[in-house]
C-alpha positions in Angstrom: -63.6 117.7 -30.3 -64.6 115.5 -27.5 -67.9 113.1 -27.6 -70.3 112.1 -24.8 -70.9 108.7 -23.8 -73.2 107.3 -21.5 -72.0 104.7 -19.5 -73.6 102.2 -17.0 -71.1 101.3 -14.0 -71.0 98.5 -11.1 -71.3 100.0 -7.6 -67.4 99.3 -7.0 -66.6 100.6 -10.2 -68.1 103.9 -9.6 -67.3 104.1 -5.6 -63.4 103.4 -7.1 -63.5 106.3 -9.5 -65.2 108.7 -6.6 -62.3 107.6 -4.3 -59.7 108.9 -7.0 -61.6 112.0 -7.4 -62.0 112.9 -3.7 -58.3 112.2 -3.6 -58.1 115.0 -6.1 -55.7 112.5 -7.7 -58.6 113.4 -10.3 -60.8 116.2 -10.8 -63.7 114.0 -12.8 -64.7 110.8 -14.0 -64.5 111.4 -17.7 -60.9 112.5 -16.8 -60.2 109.0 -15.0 -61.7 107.2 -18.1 -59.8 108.6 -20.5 -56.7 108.2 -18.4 -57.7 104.7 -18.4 -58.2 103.8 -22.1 -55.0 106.4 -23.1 -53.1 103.6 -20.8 -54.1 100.6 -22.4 -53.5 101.8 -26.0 -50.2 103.2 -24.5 -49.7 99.1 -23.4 -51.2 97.8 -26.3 -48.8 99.7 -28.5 -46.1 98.6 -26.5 -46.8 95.0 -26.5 -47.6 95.1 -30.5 -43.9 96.8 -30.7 -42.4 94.2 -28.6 -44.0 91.1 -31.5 -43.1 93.0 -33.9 -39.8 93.4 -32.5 -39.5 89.7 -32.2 -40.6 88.9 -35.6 -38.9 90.6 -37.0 -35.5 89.0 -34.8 -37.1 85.7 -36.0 -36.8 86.6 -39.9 -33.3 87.6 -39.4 -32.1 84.3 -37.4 -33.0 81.9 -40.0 -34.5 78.5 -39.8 -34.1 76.4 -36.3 -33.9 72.7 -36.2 -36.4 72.7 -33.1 -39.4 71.0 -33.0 -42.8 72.9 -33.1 -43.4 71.5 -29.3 -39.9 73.0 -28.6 -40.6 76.5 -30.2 -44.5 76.9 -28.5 -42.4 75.9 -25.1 -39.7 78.2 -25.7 -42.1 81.2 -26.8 -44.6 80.8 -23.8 -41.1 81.0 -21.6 -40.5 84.0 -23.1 -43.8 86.0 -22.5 -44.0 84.8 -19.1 -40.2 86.1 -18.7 -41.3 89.8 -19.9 -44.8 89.6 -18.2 -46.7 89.8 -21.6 -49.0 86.6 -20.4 
């Protein structure tokens, strides 16, 4: 079962959704939205995969003689390298 919202949108906002729709790349707005929000949980999903992932690659390395400065530096490399900040 589907739900109807009501929604308020900025003037770009809406002239970019009726772009995608006279492009027939879509054939409405509700469709576009909820292609929208199925792609961030889609990303959201990945990225919690990809910590989880890491963790759990963390729990099975063991301790580290690195400092905490060393570790923050080394981890913000590290989402930067796979785009996740």
């Amino acid at each position: 079962m589907m739900t109807r919202q009501s929604i308020t949108l900025t003037k770009p906002n809406d002239e970019w959704l009726k772009a995608r729709i006279e492009s027939e790349e879509y054939t409405s707005k509700s469709e576009i939205v909820n292609d929208l929000i199925r792609r961030a949980r889609e990303k959201e999903q990945e990225k919690n995969e990809w910590i989880r992932t890491k963790l759990i690659r963390a729990e099975e390395s063991g301790f580290t003689d690195m400092t905490r400065e060393e570790i923050l530096s080394f981890s913000k490399a590290e989402l930067r390298r796979h785009g996740k900040i």
